[in-house]
C-alpha positions as CSV (number, residue, x, y, z in Angstrom):
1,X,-55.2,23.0,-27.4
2,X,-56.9,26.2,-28.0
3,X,-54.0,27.9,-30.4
4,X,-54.0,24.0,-32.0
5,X,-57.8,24.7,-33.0
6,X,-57.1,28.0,-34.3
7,X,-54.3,27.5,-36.3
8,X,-55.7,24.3,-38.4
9,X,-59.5,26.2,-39.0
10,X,-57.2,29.1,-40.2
11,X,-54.2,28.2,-42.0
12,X,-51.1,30.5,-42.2
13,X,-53.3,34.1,-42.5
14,X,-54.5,33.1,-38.5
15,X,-50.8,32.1,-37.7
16,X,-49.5,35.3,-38.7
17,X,-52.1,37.4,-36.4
18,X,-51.2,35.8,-33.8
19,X,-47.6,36.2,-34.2
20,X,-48.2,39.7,-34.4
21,X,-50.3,39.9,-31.7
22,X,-47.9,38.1,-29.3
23,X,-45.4,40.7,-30.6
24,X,-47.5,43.6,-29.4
25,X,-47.9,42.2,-26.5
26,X,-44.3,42.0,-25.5
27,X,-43.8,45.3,-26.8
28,X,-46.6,46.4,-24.0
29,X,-45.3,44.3,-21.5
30,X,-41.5,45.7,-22.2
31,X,-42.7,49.0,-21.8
32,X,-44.3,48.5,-19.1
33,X,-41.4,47.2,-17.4
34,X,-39.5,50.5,-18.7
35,X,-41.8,52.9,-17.2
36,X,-40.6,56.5,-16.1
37,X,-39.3,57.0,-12.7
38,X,-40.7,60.0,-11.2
39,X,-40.2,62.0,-7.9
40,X,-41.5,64.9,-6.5
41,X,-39.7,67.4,-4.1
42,X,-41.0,70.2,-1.7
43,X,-39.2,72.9,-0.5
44,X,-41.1,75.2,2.3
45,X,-40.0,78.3,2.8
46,X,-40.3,81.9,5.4
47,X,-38.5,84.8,5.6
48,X,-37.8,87.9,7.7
49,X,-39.2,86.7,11.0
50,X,-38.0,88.8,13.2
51,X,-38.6,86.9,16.4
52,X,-42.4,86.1,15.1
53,X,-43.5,82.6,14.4
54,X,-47.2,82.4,14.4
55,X,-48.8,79.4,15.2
56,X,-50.6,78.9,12.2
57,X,-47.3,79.2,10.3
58,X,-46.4,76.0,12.7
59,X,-49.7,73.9,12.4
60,X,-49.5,74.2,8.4
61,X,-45.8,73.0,8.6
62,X,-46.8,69.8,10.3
63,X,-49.6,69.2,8.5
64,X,-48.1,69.3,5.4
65,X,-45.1,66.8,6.9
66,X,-48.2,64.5,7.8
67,X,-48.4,64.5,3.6
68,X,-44.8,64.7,2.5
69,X,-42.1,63.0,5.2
70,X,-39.6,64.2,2.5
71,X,-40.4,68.1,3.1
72,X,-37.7,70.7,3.6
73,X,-37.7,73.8,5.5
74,X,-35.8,76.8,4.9
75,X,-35.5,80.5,5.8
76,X,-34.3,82.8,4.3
77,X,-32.6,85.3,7.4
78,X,-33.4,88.2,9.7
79,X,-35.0,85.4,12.1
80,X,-33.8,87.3,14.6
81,X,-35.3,89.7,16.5
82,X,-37.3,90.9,19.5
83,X,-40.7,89.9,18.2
84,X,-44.0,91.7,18.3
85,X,-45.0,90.7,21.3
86,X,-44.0,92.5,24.4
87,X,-42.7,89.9,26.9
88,X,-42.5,87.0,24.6
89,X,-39.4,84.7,24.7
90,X,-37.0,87.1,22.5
91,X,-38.0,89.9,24.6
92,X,-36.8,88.7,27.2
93,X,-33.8,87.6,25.6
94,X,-33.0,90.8,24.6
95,X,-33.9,92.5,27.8
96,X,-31.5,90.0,29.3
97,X,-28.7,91.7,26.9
98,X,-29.7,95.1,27.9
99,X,-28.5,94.1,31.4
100,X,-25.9,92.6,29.9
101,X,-25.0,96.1,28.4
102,X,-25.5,98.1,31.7
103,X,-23.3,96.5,33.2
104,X,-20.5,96.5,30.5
105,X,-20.3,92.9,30.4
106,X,-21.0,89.7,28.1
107,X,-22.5,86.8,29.6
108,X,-24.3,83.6,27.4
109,X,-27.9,83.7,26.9
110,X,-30.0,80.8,25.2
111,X,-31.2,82.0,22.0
112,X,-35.3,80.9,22.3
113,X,-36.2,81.0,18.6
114,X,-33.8,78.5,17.8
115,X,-36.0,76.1,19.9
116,X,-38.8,77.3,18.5
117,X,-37.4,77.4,14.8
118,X,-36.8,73.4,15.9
119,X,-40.0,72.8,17.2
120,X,-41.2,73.5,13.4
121,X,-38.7,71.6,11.8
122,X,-36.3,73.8,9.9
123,X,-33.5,72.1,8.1
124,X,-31.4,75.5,7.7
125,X,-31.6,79.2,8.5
126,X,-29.6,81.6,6.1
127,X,-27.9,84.5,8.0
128,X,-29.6,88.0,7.3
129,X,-28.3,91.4,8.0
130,X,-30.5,91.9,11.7
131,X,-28.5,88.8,12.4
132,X,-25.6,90.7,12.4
133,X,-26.6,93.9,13.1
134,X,-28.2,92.8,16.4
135,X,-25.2,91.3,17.8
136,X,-21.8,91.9,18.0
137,X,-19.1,88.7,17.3
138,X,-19.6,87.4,20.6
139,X,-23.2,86.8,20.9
140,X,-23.7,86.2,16.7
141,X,-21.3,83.4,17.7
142,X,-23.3,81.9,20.5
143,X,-26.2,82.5,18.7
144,X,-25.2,80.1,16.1
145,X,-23.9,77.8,18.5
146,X,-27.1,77.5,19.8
147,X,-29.0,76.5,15.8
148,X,-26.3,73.9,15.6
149,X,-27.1,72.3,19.1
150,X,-30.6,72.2,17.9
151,X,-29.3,70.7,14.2
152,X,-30.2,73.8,12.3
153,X,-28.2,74.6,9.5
154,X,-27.0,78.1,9.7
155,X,-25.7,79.2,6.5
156,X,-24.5,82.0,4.7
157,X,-21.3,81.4,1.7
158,X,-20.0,84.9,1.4
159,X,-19.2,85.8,4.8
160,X,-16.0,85.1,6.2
161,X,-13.2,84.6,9.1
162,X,-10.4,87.4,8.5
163,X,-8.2,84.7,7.8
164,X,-10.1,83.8,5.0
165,X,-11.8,80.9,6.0
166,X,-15.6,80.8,5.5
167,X,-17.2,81.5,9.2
168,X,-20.3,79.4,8.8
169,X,-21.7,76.2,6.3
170,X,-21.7,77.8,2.7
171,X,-24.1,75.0,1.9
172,X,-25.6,71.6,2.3
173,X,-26.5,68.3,0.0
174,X,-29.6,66.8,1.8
175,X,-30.4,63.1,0.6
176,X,-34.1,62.1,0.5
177,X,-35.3,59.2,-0.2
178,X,-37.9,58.5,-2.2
179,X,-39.4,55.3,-3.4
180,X,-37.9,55.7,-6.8
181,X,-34.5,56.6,-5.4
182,X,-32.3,59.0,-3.7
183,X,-32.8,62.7,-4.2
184,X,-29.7,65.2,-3.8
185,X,-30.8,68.4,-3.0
186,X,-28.4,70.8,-2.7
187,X,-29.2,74.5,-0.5
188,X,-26.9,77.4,-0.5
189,X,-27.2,80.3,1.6
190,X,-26.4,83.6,0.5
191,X,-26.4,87.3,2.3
192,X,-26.8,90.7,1.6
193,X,-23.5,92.7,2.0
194,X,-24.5,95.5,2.8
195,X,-25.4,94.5,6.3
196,X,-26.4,98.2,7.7
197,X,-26.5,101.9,7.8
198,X,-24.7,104.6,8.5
199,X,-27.1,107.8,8.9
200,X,-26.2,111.4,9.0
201,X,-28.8,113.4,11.5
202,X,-29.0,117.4,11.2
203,X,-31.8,119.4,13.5
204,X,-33.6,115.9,14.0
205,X,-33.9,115.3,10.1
206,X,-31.9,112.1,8.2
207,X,-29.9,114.3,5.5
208,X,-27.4,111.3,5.0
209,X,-27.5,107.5,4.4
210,X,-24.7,105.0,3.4
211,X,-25.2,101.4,3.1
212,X,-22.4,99.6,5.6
213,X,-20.2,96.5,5.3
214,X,-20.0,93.9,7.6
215,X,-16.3,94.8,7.9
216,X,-17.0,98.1,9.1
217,X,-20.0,97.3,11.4
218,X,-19.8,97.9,15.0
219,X,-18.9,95.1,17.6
220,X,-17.3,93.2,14.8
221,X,-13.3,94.8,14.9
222,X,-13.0,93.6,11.3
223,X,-13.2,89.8,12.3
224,X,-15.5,89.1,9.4
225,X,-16.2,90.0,6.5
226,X,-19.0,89.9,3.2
227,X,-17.8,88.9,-0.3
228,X,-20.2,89.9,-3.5
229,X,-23.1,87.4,-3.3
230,X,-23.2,86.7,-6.7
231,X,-19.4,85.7,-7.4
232,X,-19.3,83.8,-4.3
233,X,-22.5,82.0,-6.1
234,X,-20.9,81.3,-8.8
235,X,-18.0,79.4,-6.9
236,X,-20.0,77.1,-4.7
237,X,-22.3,76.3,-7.7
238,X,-19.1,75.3,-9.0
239,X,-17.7,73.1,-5.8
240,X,-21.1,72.0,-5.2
241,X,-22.3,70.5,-8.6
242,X,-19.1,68.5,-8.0
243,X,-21.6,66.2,-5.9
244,X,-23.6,66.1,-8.5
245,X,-26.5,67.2,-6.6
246,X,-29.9,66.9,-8.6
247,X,-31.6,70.2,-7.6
248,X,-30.0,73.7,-6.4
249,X,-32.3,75.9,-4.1
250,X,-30.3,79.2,-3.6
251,X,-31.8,80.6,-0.4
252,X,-30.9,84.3,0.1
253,X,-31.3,87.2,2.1
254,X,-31.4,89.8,-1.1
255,X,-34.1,91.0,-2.6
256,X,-35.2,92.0,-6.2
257,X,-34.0,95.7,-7.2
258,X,-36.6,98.3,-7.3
259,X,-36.2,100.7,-10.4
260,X,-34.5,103.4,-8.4
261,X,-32.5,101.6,-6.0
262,X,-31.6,103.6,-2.6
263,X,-28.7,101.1,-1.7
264,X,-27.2,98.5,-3.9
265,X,-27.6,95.5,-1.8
266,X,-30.7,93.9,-3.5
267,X,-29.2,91.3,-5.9
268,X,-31.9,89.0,-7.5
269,X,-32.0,89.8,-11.1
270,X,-28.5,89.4,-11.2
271,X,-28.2,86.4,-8.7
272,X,-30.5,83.9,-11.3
273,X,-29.3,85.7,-14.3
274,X,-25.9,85.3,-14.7
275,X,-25.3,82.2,-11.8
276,X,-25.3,78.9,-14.0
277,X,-26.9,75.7,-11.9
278,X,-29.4,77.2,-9.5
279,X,-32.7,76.3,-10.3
280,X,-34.3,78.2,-7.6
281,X,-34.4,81.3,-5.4
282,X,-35.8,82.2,-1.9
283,X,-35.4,85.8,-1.7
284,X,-35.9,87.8,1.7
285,X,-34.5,91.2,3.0
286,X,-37.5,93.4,1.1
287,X,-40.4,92.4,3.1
288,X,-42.9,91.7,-0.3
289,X,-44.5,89.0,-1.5
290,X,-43.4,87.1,-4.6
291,X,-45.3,83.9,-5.5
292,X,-43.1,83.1,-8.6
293,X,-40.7,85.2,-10.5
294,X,-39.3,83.8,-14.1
295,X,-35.9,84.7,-14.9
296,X,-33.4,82.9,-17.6
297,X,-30.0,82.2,-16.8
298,X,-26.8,82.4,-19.3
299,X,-28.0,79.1,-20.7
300,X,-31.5,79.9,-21.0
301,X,-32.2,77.7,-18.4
302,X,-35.8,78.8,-15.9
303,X,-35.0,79.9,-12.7
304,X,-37.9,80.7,-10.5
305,X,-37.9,83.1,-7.4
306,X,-40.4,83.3,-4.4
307,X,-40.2,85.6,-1.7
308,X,-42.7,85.0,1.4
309,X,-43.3,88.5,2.7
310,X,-42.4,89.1,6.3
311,X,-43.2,87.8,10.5
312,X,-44.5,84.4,8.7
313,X,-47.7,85.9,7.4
314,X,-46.5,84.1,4.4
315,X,-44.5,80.7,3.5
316,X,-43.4,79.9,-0.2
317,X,-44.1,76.0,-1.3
318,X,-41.8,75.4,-4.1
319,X,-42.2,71.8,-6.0
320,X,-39.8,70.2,-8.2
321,X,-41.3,67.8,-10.4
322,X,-38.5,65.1,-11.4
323,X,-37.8,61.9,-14.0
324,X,-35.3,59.7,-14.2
325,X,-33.4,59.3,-17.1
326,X,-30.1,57.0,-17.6
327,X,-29.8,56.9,-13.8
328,X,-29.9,61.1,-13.4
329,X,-32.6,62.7,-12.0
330,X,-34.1,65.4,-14.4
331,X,-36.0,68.2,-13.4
332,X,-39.4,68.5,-15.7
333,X,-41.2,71.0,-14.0
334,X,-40.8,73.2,-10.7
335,X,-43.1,76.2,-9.6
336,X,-44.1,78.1,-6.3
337,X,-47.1,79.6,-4.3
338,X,-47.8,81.4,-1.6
339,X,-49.7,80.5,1.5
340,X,-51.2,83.1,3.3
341,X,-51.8,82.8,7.3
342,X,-54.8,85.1,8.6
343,X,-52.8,87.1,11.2
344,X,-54.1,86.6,14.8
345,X,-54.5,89.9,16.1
346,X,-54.4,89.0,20.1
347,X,-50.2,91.1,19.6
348,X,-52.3,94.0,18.7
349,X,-55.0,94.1,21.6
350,X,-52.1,93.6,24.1
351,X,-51.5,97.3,23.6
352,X,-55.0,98.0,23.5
353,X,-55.6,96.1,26.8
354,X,-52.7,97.6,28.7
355,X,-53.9,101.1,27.4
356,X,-57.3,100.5,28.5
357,X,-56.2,99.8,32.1
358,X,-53.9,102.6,32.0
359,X,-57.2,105.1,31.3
360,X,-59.4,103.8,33.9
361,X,-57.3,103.4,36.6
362,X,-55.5,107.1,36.1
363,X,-55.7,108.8,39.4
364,X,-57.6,105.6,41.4
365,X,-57.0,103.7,43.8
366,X,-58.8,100.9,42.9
367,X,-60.7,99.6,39.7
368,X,-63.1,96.8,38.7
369,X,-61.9,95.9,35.1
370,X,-65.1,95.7,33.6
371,X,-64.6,99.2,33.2
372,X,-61.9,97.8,30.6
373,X,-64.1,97.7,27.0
374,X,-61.0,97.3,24.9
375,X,-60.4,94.7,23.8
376,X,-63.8,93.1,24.0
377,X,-63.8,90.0,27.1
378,X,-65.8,87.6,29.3
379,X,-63.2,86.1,31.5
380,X,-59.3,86.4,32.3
381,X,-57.0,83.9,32.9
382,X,-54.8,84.6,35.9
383,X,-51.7,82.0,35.5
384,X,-49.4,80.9,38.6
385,X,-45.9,81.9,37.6
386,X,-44.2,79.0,37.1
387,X,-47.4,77.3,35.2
388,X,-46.3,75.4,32.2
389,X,-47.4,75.6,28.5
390,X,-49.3,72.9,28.5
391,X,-51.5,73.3,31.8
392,X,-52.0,76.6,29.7
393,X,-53.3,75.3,26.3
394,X,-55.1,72.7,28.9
395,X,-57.2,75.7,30.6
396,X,-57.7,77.2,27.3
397,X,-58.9,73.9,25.5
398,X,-56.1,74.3,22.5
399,X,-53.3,75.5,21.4
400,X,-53.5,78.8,19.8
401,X,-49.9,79.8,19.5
402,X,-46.6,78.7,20.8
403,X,-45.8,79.7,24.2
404,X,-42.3,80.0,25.4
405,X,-41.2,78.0,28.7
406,X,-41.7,79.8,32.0
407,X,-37.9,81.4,32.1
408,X,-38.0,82.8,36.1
409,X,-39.8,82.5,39.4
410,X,-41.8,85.9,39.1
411,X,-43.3,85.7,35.8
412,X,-46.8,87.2,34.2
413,X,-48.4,84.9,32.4
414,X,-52.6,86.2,31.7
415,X,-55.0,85.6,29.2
416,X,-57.8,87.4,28.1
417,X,-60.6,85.6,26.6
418,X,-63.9,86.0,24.6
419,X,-66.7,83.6,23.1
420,X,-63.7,81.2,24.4
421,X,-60.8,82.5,22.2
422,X,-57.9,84.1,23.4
423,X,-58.0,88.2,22.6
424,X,-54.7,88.7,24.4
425,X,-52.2,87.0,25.4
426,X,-49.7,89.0,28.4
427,X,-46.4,87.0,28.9
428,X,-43.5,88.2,30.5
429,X,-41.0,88.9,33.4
430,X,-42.8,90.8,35.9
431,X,-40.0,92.9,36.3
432,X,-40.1,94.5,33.3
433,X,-44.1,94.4,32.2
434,X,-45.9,97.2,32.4
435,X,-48.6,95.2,34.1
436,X,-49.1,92.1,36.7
437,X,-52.1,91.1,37.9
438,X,-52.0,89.4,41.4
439,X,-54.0,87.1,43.1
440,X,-54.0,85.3,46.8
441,X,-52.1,81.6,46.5
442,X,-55.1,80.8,48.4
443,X,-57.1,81.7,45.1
444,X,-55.2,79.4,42.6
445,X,-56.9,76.5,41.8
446,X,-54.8,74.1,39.4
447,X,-52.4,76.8,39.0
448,X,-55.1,79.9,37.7
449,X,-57.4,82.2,39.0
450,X,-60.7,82.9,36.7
451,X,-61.7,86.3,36.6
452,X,-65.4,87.4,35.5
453,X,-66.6,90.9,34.5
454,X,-69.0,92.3,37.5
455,X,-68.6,89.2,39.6
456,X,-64.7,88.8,40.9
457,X,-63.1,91.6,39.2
458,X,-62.1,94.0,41.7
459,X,-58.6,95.5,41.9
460,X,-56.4,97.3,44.2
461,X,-54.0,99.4,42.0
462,X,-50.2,99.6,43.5
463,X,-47.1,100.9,41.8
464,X,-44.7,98.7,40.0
465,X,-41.0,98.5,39.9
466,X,-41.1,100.6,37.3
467,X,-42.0,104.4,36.4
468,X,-44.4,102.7,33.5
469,X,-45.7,99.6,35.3
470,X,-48.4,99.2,38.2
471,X,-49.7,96.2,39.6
472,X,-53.3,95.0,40.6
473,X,-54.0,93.1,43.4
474,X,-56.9,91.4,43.8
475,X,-59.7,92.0,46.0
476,X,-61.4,89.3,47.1
C-alpha cells in the first residue's frame, strides 16, 4: 500500500530508485549468502625431551585443548631418554636395562614416557637419533610397540627394513573437522642420518670424530637403515599430495646448519628449499630455539620453520590460517611462536639436598636434618611405598608435576617442602637411590609421615645397599 503511495506521488523518477535499490539489496543479500569459508588450524609442537616432560609443558597443552578441540601434537624425536631426575620413571627404566645387560640377556620393559607422552595428548612422535642410539633393534622395537598401544604415531620416512620396506609410518593424513568442513592435514616425520659417533680417544683427549650411520650402529647387525632426508621428502610429498591433503607439516629431527658445520647431518635449509609442498617445518636435534624461520621453496612458495629448544622448556604453536575457495582449502596465512615454561628447579635441589645430607652426616651416627640448610625447608613428606600419585598431589594440595606410578614394593617416594611448595622431589627404587628415609609403620598416618625442622627430625644413619647410598631411620 506503501510502494502504491510512493510510486503515484513520484512518477517513473521514484520507480526507478526503488528498482535500484531492491537491486542492491539482492546484490547484499547474495553476497552474503557467498561469504568466505574460513578455518583455522594449530599445530603444537616439543622437541628433544629426553625423558623430561615438565608439568607446565602438560597444563598449557590442556589448556589450550580446552580452546581448540581441533589441536595437534607433535614431537619432533630424541623423546627418549633417562631424564633429569634421578629416580624418575625412565630411570628406572633404564636401570632395569642395565640389569638386563649384566646379565647378558633381553627381557621387555614398559616404556613410561609413552604413557606419559599420552597423558598429554600427542598425536605422533618422530624418531630421533637417541632413539636409536639408546637401544639396540630389540628394545627400539618394543619401544615402539609400546607408542602404538598407547595410539602414538611413531614416525620417521627414511629409515628402513633391510628388505626395503619402510620400518615405521612415513606419515599420516589427520581429518579435523571443523565447522566449515573437513581439514586434511598431512604430518611427515623425518630423521637425521647420521644417527651417531664414532670417537677416536688418544692419552684421554678426543683427536677423532666421524658422524655414523644407522647401518653401521651398534646393536643393529645392518637390519635398518637411513636414506637422505631430503630425497626421501621429496617422494612422500609426492605420494602424499596424492590425498590431496590441505596442509603439509614436515616434522623433523634435523636441524639448521651452522656456518662451519662439524658433521653433515643438519638438513634444514635444504629440507624447505628445494622440497615442493611442505608448508611447514619442526626442526629438533640442535637444542636452540627458533620461533619462525622464512625460507622459499623452488616455487617461491613460504615455508616457515620453528624449533622449540630442548627438555620442554619450550613448545612451538604454529597456526594455519585457511579459506575456502571452489571446494579447496587455501592456506592465507600461517606463522609460529614460542612459549616459554619457567623451569621448576626442585631436579636441581635434589642434588643439592642429597649433598647436603651427605656433609652433615660424614663420620655420624646420627643427625637431626635441620642441620640440612640446602635447599631451604619447613617440613618433609615421608611417603609409604606403594602410595599412589594422587594421595600424593592430595597431601601436597596440587599437582606440581607428573609423577610416575609406584613401579615396586620398596620404593622412595619424599618430598621436601617450603612456604608449601615442593623444593624437591626424591622418587625412586630404594635399591638404587642414594638415600631412603625410614619411618615406623606405626608412624604413617594416611600413608605419610610429616617431618618438622627441630621437632621430629631425628635420624639414625645406617648403610645402604650400596657403596654410595645410606639410609635414615627415624628416631622417634
Amino acid at each position: 500500500m506503501i510502494l502504491n503511495q510512493i510510486f503515484i506521488e513520484d512518477g517513473g523518477i521514484m520507480r526507478n530508485k526503488i528498482i535500484i535499490g531492491i537491486t542492491f539489496s539482492l546484490v547484499l543479500l547474495m553476497s552474503g549468502c557467498a561469504s568466505k569459508q574460513t578455518a583455522e588450524i594449530n599445530v603444537l609442537a616439543t622437541t628433544d625431551l629426553h625423558g623430561v616432560i615438565p608439568y607446565e609443558l602438560t597444563s598449557y597443552v590442556k589448556e589450550e585443548r580446552k580452546k581448540d578441540k581441533n589441536l595437534t601434537l607433535v614431537d619432533a624425536g630424541d623423546f627418549f631418554d633417562s631424564g633429569e631426575v634421578f629416580g624418575s620413571s625412565m630411570d628406572s627404566y633404564f636401570s632395569a636395562r642395565y640389569k638386563d645387560g649384566d646379565n647378558n640377556t633381553e627381557s621387555y620393559i614398559e616404556t613410561p614416557i609413552s604413557k606419559d607422552m599420552k597423558e598429554v595428548g600427542y598425536d605422533v612422535a618422530v624418531l630421533g637419533n637417541h632413539e636409536f642410539i639408546s637401544n639396540n633393534k630389540f628394545y627400539l622395537d618394543n619401544m615402539i610397540s609400546d607408542f602404538e598401544k598407547q595410539k602414538i604415531n611413531i614416525l620417521s620416512a627414511n629409515t628402513y627394513k633391510k628388505n626395503g620396506d619402510s620400518y615405521t609410518k612415513p606419515y599420516i593424513i589427520k581429518n579435523i573437522n571443523t565447522p566449515e568442513g573437513n581439514v586434511k592435514l598431512g604430518i611427515l616425520g623425518l630423521t637425521i642420518k647420521e644417527v651417531g659417533e664414532r670417537k677416536q680417544w688418544k692419552d684421554g683427549k678426543l683427536v677423532d670424530s666421524k658422524s655414523l650411520e644407522l647401518k653401521d650402529q651398534e646393536g643393529y647387525n645392518g637390519e635398518l637403515y637411513m636414506n637422505d632426508l631430503v630425497e626421501d621428502a621429496k617422494k612422500w610429498v609426492g605420494i602424499m599430495e596424492k590425498e590431496k591433503p590441505d596442509i603439509i607439516v614436515a616434522v623433523a629431527h634435523t636441524g639448521e646448519k651452522p656456518k662451519k658445520p662439524r658433521n653433515p647431518g643438519n638438513r634444514i635449509q635444504d629440507l624447505a628449499q628445494q622440497v615442493d609442498g611442505i608448508d611447514a617445518i619442526v626442526a629438533g636435534h640442535n637444542h636452540v630455539q627458533i620461533e619462525q624461520h622464512d625460507y622459499k621453496n623452488k616455487s617461491g612458495e613460504n615455508v616457515i620453520v620453528t624449533e622449540p629448544g630442548k627438555h620442554g622448556e619450550y613448545i612451538s604453536k604454529i597456526n594455519f590460517k585457511l579459506e575456502k575457495n571452489n571446494d579447496k582449502w587455501n592456506i592465507v596465512d600461517k606463522s609460529s611462536k614460542l612459549i616459554k615454561f619457567e623451569k621448576n628447579q626442585e631436579s636441581d635441589k635434589f642434588g643439592e639436598f642429597i649433598s647436603s645430607i651427605n656433609k652433615v652426616s660424614k663420620d655420624k651416627k646420627e643427625i637431626r636434618l635441620s642441620e640440612v640448610k640446602t635447599p631451604e625447608w619447613d617440613k618433609i613428606y615421608v611417603f609409604k611405598s606403594g602410595t599412589s600419585a594422587d594421595d600424593i598431589y592430595k597431601t601436597i594440595g596440587y599437582k606440581w608435576r607428573n609423577i610416575s606410578s609406584p613401579k615396586g614394593d620398596d620404593m622412595v617416594q619424599i618430598v621436601v617442602m617450603n612456604n608449601n611448595k615442593p623444593v624437591s622431589y626424591i622418587y625412586g627404587e630404594a635399591e638404587v637411590m642414594p638415600i631412603n628415609i625410614k619411618c615406623d609403620e606405626s608412624e604413617y598416618k594416611n600413608n605419610v609421615v610429616t617431618i618438622y625442622p627441630n621437632k621430629n627430625d631425628k635420624f639414625k644413619i645406617e648403610k645402604g645397599k650400596q657403596e654410595y647410598s645410606i639410609n635414615l631411620k627415624h628416631i622417634q
